[in-house]
Structure formats: C-alpha cells, structure tokens
MMTF fields as JSON, N, C-alpha, C and O atoms, coordinates in Angstrom:
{
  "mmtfVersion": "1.0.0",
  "mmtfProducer": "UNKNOWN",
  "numBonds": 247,
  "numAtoms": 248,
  "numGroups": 62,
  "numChains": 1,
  "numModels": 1,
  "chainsPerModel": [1],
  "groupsPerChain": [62],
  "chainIdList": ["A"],
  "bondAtomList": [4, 2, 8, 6, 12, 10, 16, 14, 20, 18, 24, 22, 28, 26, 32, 30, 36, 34, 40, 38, 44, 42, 48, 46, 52, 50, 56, 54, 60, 58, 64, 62, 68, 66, 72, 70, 76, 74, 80, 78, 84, 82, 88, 86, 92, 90, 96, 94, 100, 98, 104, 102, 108, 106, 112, 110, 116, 114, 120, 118, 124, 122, 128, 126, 132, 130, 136, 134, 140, 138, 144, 142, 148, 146, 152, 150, 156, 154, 160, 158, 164, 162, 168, 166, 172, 170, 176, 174, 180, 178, 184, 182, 188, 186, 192, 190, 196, 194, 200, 198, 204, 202, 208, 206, 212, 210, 216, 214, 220, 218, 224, 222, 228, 226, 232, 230, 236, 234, 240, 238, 244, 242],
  "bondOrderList": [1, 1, 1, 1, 1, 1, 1, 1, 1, 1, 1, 1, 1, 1, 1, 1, 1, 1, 1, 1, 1, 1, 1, 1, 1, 1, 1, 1, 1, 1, 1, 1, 1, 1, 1, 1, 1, 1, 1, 1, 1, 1, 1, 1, 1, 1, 1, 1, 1, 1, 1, 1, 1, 1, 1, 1, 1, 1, 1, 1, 1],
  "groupList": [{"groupName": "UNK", "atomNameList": ["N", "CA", "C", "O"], "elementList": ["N", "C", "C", "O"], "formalChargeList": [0, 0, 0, 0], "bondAtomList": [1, 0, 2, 1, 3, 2], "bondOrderList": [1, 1, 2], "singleLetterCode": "X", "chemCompType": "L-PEPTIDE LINKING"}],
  "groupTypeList": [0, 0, 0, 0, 0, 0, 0, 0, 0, 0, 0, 0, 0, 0, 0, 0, 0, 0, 0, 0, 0, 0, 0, 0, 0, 0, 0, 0, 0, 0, 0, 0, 0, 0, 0, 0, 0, 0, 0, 0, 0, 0, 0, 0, 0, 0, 0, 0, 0, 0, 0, 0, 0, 0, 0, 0, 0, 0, 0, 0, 0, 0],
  "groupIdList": [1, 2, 3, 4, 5, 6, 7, 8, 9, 10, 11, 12, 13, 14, 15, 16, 17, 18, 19, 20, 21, 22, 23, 24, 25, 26, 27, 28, 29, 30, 31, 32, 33, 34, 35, 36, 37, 38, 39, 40, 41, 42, 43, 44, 45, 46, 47, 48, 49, 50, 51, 52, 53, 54, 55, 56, 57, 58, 59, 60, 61, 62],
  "secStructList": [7, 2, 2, 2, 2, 2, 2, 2, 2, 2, 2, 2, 2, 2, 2, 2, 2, 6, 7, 7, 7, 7, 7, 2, 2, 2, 2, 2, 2, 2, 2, 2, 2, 2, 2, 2, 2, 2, 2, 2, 2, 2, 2, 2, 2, 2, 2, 2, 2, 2, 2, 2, 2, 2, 2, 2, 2, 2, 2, 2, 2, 7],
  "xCoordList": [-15.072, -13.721, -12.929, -11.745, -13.404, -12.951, -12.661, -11.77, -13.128, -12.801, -11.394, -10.537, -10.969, -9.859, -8.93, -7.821, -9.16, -8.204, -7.568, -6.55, -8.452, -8.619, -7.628, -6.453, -7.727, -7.182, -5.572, -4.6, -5.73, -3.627, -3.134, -2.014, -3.731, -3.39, -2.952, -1.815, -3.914, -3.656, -2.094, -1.077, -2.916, -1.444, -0.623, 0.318, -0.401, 1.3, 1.567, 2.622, 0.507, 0.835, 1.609, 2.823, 1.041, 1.422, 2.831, 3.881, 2.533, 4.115, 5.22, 6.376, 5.011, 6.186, 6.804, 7.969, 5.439, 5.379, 5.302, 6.193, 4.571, 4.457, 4.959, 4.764, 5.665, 5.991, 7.863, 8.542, 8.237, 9.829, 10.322, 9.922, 11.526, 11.695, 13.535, 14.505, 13.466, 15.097, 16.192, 16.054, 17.642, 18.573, 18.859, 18.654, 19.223, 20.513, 21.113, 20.962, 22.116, 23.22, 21.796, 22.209, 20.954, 20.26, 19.373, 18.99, 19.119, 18.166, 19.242, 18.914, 21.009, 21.923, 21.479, 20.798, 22.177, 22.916, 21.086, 21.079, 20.107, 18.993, 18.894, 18.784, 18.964, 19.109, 20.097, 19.881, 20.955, 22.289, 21.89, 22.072, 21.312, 21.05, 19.616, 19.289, 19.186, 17.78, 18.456, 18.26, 19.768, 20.718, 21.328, 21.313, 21.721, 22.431, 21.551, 21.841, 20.289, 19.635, 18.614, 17.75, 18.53, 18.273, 19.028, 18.512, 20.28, 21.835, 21.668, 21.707, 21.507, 21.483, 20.214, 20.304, 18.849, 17.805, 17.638, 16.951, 18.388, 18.839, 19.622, 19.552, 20.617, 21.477, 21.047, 21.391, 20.064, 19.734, 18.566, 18.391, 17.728, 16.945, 17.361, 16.899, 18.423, 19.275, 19.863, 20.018, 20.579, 21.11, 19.608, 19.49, 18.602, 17.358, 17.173, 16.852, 17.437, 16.391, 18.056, 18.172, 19.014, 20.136, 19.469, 18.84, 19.615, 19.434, 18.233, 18.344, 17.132, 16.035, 16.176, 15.628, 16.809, 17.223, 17.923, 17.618, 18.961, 19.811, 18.652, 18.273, 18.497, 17.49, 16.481, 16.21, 15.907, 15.162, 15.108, 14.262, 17.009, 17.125, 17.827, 17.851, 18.517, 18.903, 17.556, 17.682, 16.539, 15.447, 14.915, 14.47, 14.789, 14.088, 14.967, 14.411, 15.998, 17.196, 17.229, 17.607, 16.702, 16.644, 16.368, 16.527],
  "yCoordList": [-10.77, -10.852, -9.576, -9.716, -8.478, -7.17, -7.158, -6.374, -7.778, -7.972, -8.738, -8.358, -9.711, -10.313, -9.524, -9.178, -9.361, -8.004, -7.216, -7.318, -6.573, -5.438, -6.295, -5.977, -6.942, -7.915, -7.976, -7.545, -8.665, -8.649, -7.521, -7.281, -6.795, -4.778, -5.025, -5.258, -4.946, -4.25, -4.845, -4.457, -6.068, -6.758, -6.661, -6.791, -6.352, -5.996, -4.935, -4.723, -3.829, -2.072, -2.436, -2.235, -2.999, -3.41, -3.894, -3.378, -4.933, -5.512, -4.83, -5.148, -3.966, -3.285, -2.146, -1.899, -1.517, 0.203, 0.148, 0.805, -0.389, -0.081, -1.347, -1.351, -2.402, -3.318, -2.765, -2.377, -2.895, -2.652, -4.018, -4.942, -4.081, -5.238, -5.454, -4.718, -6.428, -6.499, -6.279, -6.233, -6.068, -6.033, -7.373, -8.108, -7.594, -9.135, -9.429, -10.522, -8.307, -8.999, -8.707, -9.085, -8.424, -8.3, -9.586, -10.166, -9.917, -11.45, -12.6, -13.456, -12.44, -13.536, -13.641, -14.531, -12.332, -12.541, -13.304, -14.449, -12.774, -13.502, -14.966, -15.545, -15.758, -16.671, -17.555, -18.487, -16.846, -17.512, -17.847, -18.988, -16.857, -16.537, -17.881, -18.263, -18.209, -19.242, -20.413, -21.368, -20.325, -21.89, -22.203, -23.32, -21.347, -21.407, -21.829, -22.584, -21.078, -21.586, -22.52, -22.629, -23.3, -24.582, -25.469, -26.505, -25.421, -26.52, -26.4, -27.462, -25.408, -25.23, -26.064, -26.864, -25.753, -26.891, -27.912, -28.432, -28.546, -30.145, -30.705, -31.914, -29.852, -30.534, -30.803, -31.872, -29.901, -29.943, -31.093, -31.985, -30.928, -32.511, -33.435, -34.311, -33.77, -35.345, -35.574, -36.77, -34.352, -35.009, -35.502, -36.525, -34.274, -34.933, -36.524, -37.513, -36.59, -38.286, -38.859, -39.912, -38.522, -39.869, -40.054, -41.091, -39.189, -39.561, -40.208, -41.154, -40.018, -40.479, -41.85, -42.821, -42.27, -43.688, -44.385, -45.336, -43.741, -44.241, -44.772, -45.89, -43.934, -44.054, -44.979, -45.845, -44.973, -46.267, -47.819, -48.708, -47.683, -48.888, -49.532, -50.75, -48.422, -48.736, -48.879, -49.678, -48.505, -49.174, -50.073, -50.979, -50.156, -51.871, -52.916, -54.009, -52.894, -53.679, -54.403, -55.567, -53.445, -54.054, -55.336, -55.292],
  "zCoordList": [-34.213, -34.748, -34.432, -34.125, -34.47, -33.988, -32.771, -32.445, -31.987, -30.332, -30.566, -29.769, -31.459, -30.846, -31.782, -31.374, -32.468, -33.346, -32.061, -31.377, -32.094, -30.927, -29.741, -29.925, -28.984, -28.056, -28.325, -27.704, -29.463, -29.7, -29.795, -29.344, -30.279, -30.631, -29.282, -28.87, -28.736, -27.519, -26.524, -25.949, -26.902, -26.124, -26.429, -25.647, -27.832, -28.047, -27.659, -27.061, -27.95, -27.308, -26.211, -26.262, -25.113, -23.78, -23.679, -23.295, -24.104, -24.037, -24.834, -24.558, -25.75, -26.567, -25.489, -25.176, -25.029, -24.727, -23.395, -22.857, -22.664, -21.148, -20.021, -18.805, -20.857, -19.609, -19.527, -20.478, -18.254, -17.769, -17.809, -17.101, -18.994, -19.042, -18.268, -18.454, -17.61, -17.005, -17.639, -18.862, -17.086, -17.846, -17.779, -16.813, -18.582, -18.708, -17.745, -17.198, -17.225, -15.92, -14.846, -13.75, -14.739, -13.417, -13.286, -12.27, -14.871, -15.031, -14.467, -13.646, -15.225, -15.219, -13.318, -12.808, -12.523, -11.311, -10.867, -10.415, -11.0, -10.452, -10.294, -9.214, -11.971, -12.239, -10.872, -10.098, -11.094, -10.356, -9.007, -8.582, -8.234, -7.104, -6.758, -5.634, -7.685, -7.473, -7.535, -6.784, -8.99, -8.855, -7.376, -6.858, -6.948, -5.601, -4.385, -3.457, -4.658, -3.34, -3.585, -2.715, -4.718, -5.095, -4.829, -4.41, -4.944, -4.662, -3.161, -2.54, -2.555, -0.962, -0.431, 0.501, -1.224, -0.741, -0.597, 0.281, -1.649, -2.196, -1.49, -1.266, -0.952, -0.211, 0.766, 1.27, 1.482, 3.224, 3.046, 3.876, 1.738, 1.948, 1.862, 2.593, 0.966, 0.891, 1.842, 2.087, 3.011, 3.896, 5.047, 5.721, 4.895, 6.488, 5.693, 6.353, 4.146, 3.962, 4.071, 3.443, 4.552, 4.037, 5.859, 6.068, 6.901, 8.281, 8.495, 9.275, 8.068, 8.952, 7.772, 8.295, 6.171, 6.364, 7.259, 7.98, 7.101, 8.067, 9.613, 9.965, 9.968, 11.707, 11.336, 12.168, 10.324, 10.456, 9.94, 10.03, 9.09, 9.002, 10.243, 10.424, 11.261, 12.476, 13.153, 14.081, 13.076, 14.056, 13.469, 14.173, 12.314, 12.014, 12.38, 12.486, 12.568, 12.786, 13.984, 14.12, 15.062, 16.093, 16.975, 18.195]
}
C-alpha cells in the first residue's frame, strides 16, 4: 500500500513541479493550426474519392 501512496506523491510532485506546461495562445494558435490542416486533408480526400467515383462509374458504364 505504501508503494501506491508513494506512486501518486510522486506523480503529483511531477506534474505540479517539474512538467512545462503551454501557454494558452500557444495551445489556441496550435489547436488552430491541426483544424486547418485537417480541413486541408479532407478536402484533398473527398475530392481523390469524388474522381476515382466518378472514373469508375464512367468505366462500368461502358
């Protein structure tokens, strides 16, 4: 039981005292920066699947 005592101690020491935690506007602009190049990923896959539908309802068609 002293071991897990010991264990959260510790982990909080850690996380209070020795982890560097971000600023806000450096977390926001991050955030932003992953929304953006998520909207940018999405877009470039919906357009490769609107084409290769497109191409293969023009080749089954044939």
């Amino acid at each position: 039981m002293t071991k897990l005592i010991n264990f959260f101690k510790e982990s909080y020491d850690e996380m209070v005292h020795k982890v560097t935690w971000s600023k806000y506007s450096e977390l926001q602009s991050s955030s932003i920066l992953v929304l953006v190049a998520s909207l940018i990923f999405a877009i470039f896959i919906g357009i490769i699947d609107f084409g290769f539908d497109n191409l293969l309802k023009w080749f089954y068609n044939l």
